[in-house]
C-alpha positions as CSV (number, residue, x, y, z in Angstrom):
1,X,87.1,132.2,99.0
2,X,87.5,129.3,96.6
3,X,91.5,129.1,95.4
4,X,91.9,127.5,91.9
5,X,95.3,126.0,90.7
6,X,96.8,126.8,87.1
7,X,95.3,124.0,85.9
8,X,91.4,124.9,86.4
9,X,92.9,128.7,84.9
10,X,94.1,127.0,81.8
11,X,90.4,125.6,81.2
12,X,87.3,127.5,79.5
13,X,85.1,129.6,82.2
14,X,82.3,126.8,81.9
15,X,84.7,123.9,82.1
16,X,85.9,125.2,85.2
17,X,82.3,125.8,86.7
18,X,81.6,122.3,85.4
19,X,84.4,121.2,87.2
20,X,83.7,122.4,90.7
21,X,80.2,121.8,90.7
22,X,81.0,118.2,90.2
23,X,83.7,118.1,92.8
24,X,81.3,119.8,95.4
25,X,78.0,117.6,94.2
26,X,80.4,113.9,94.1
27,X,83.0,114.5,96.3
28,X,83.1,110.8,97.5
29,X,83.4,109.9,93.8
30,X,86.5,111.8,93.1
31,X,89.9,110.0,94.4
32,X,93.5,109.9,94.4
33,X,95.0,106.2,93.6
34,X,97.5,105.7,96.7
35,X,99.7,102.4,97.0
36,X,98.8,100.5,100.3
37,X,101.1,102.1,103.1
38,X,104.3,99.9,104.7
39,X,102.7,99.5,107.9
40,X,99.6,97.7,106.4
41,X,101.8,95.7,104.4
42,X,104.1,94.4,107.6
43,X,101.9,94.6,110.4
44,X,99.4,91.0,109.2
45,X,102.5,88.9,109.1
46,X,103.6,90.1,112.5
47,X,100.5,89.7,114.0
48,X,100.1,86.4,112.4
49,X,103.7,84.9,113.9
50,X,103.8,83.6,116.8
51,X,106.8,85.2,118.9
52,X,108.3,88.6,119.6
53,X,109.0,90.9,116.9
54,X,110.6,94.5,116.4
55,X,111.5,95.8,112.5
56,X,113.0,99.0,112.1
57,X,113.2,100.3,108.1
58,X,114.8,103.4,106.5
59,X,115.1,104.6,102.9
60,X,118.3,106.0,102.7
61,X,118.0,107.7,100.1
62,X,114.5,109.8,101.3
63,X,114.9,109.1,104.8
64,X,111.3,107.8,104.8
65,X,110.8,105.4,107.8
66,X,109.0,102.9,109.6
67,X,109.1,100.8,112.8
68,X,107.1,98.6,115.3
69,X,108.9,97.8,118.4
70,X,111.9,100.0,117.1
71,X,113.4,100.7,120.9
72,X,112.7,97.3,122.3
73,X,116.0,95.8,123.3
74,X,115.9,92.7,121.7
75,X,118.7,89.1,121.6
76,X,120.9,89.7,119.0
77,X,122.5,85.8,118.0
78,X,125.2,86.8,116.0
79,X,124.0,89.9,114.6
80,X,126.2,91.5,117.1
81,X,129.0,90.7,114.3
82,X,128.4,93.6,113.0
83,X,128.9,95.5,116.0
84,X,132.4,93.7,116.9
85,X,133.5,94.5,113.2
86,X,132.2,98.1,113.3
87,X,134.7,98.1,116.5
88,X,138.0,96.6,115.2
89,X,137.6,99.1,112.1
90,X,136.8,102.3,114.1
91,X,140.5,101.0,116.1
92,X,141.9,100.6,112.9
93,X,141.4,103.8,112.0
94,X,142.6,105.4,115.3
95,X,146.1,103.2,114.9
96,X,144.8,101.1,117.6
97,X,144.7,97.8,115.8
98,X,146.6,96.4,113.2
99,X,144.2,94.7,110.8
100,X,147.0,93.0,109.2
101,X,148.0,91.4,112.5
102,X,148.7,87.5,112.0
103,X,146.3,85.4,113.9
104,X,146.9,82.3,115.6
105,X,144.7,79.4,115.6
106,X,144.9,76.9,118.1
107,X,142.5,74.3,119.4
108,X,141.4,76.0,122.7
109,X,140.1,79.1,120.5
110,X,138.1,76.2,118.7
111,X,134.5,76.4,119.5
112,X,130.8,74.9,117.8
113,X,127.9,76.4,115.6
114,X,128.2,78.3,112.7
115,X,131.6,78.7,110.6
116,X,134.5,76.7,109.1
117,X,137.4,77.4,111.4
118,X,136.5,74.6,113.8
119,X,136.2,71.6,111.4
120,X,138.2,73.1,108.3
121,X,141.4,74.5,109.7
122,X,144.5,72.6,111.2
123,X,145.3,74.3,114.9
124,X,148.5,76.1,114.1
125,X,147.2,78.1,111.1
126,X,147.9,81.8,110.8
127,X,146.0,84.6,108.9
128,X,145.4,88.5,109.0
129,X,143.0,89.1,111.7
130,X,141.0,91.4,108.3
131,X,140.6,87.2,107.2
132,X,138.7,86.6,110.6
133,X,136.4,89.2,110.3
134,X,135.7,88.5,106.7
135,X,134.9,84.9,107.9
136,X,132.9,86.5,111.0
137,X,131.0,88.6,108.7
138,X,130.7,85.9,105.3
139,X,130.2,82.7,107.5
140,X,129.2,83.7,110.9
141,X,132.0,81.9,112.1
142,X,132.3,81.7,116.4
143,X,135.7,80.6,116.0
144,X,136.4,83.6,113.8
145,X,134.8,86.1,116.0
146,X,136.0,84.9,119.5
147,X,139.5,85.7,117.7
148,X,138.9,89.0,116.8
149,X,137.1,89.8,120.3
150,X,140.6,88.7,121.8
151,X,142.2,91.3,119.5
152,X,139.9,94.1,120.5
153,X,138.2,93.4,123.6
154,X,134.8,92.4,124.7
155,X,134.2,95.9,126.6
156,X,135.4,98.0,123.7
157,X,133.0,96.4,121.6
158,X,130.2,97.9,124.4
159,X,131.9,101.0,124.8
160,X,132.5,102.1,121.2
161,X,128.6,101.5,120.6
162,X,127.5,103.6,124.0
163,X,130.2,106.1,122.1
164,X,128.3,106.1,119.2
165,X,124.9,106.5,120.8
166,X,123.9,103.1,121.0
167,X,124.1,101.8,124.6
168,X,121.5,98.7,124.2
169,X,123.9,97.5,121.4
170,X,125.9,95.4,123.7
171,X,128.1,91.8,123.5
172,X,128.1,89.4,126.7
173,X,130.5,87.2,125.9
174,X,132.5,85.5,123.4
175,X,130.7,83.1,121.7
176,X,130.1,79.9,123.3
177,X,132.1,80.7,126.4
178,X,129.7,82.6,128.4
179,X,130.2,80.8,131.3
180,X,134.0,82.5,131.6
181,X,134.4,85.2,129.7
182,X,130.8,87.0,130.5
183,X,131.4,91.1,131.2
184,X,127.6,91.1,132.2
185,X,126.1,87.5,133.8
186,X,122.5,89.4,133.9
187,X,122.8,90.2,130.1
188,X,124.0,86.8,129.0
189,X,121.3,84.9,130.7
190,X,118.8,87.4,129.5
191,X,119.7,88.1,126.0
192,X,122.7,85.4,125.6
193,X,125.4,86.4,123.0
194,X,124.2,90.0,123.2
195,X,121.4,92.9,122.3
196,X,120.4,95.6,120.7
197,X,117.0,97.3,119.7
198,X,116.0,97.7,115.6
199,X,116.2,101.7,115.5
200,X,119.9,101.3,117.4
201,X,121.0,98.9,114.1
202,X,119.4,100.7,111.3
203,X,120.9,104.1,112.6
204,X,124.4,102.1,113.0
205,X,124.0,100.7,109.2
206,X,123.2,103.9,108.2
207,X,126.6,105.5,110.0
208,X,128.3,103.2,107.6
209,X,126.6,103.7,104.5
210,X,127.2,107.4,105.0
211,X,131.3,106.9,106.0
212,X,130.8,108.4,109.7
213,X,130.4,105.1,111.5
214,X,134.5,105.0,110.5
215,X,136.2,106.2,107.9
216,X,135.6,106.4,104.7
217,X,137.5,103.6,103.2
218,X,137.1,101.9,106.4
219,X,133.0,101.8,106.0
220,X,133.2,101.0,102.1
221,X,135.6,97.7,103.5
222,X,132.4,97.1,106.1
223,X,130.0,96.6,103.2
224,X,131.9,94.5,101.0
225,X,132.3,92.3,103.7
226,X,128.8,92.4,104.6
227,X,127.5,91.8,101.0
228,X,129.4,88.3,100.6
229,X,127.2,87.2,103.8
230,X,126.2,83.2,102.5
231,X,123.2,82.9,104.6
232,X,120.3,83.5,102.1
233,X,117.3,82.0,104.5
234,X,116.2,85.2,106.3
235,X,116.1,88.4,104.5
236,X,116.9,87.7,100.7
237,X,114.9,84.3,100.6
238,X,112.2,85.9,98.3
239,X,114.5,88.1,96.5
240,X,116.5,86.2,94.3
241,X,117.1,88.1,91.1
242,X,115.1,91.3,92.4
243,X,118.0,93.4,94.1
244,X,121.5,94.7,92.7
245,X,122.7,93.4,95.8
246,X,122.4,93.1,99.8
247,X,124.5,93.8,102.6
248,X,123.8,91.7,105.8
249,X,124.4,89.8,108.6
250,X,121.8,87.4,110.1
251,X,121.6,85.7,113.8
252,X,120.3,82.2,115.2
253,X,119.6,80.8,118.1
254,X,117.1,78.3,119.0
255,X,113.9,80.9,119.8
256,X,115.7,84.0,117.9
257,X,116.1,85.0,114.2
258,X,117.0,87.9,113.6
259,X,118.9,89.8,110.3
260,X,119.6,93.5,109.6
261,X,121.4,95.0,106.4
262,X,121.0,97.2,103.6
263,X,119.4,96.3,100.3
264,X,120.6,98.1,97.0
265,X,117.8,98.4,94.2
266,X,116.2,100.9,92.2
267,X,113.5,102.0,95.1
268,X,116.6,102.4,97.5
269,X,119.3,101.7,99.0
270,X,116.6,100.8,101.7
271,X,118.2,100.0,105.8
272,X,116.1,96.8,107.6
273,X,116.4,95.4,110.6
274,X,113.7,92.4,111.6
275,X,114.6,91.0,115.2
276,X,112.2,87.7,116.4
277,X,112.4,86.1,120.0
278,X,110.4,84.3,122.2
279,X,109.3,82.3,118.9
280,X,107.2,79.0,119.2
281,X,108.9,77.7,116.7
282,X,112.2,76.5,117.2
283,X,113.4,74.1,114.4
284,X,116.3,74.6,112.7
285,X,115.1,74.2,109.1
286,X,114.4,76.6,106.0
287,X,110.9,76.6,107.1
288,X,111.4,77.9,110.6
289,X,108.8,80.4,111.0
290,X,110.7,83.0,112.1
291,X,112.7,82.7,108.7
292,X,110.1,82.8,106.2
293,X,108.3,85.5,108.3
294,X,111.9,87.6,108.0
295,X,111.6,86.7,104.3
296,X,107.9,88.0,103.8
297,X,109.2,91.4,105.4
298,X,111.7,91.6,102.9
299,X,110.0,91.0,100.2
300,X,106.8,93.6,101.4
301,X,109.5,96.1,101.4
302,X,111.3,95.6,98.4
303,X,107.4,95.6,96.5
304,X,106.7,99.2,98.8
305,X,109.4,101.0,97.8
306,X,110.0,99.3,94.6
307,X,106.6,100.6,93.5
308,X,107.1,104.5,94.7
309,X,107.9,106.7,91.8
């Protein structure tokens, strides 16, 4: 029994016959156009890089998805930001933590790498502990995040993420003082600063673009901090003027990139996670490998989803 649809109705009795006998006699001649899918998009630049990689990717908005190596627990470097901040807002919103709280700078909580505490600010300086995260979030800054970790606490961080249903998204240490403050000596040495797998930190980006992560004000707060992120290497490298705007935080270390965030454009808002170890290059330049390979994703997904009507 041969079904035809309300277009072949609408046509003359011989149009129609015409119709079928061509489809039946040409089949192979007769196509729909199709846009090339994600995976063939991604997967050539992965296999072309030389180190570990795991991307996890979610259209918000469709929840259409994609992933390679999604539950591999992966080094974090200081993508695990976002984790500590997701923690001090969750305990603001219990009454747990005053985000208003003055902090206290001194030169023991001084510590190296990324941020402008260390070599900006005079030991003795006070701000709200909300100023820390912002600089945590905006700057990466170690000094910054130590601070708010001594606000909240390095296990809470792990235990409000195994409450929320992601128990490989875990901190170590504070930064740069794993050798004393470690909650997990096995962890640091594997994974140093701390871990997490792609499909745990889309889902948790996702908790905050939908307000359940904390609440609603709370999450909005997370964003806006996330969006005035200065590090434009990784993720938004190829993007300039293409998106309405991008909320992220990256991570470095010498064999790990890694960058996860949400990117606001007409195709989305579209959730990516790209997480690289074990790379064999290490430098710390704009043309690390890692970096322009976490740029490349970006840009293939911005062009895939970009291009769905």
């Amino acid at each position: 029994m041969i079904t035809t649809s309300p277009f072949l109705n609408s046509l003359p009795k011989p149009s129609v016959f015409l119709l079928v006998w061509i489809l039946l006699l040409f089949p192979q001649n007769i196509s729909v156009a199709q846009s090339p899918s994600l995976a063939s998009k991604i997967e050539p630049l992965i296999k072309a890089h030389q180190g570990k990689v795991a991307i996890s990717i979610k259209n918000l908005s469709t929840n259409e998805s994609f992933s390679i190596n999604g539950d591999t627990v992966m080094p974090t470097a200081s993508l695990i930001k976002l984790a500590v901040m997701t923690t001090a807002y969750r305990l603001s919103d219990q009454s747990k933590l005053d985000l208003n709280a003055m902090v206290l700078l001194q030169k023991e909580d001084k510590v190296p790498g990324a941020g402008i505490l260390s070599k900006n600010f005079t030991e003795g300086t006070s701000f709200p502990l909300n100023d820390a995260i912002r600089l945590m979030i905006a700057y990466s800054d170690n000094t910054a995040t130590n601070l708010v970790l001594d606000h909240i606490g390095i296990r809470t961080v792990n235990s409000t993420m195994t409450e929320l249903g992601f128990s490989n998204t875990k901190i170590n240490a504070k930064v740069f003082k794993g050798s004393t403050t470690s909650v997990d000596p096995e962890r640091t040495k594997k994974y140093g600063l701390g871990s997490t797998t792609a499909n745990e930190t889309i889902k948790l980006l996702e908790m905050i673009h939908t307000n359940k992560a904390a609440n609603e004000k709370s999450c909005k707060d997370m964003i806006e901090h996330l969006k005035t992120c200065e590090d434009k290497d990784l993720l938004p490298r190829e993007l300039a003027g293409k998106l309405k705007a991008i909320a992220h935080k990256t991570g470095a270390v010498s064999d790990a990139r890694t960058d996860a965030g949400i990117m606001y454009f007409e195709g989305g808002p579209i959730a990516i996670c790209v997480l690289t170890t074990e790379n064999a290059d290490k430098k710390w330049t704009r043309d690390n490998a890692a970096e322009v390979l976490i740029g490349k994703i970006g840009l293939k997904v911005f062009e895939h989803f970009k291009s769905i009507k």
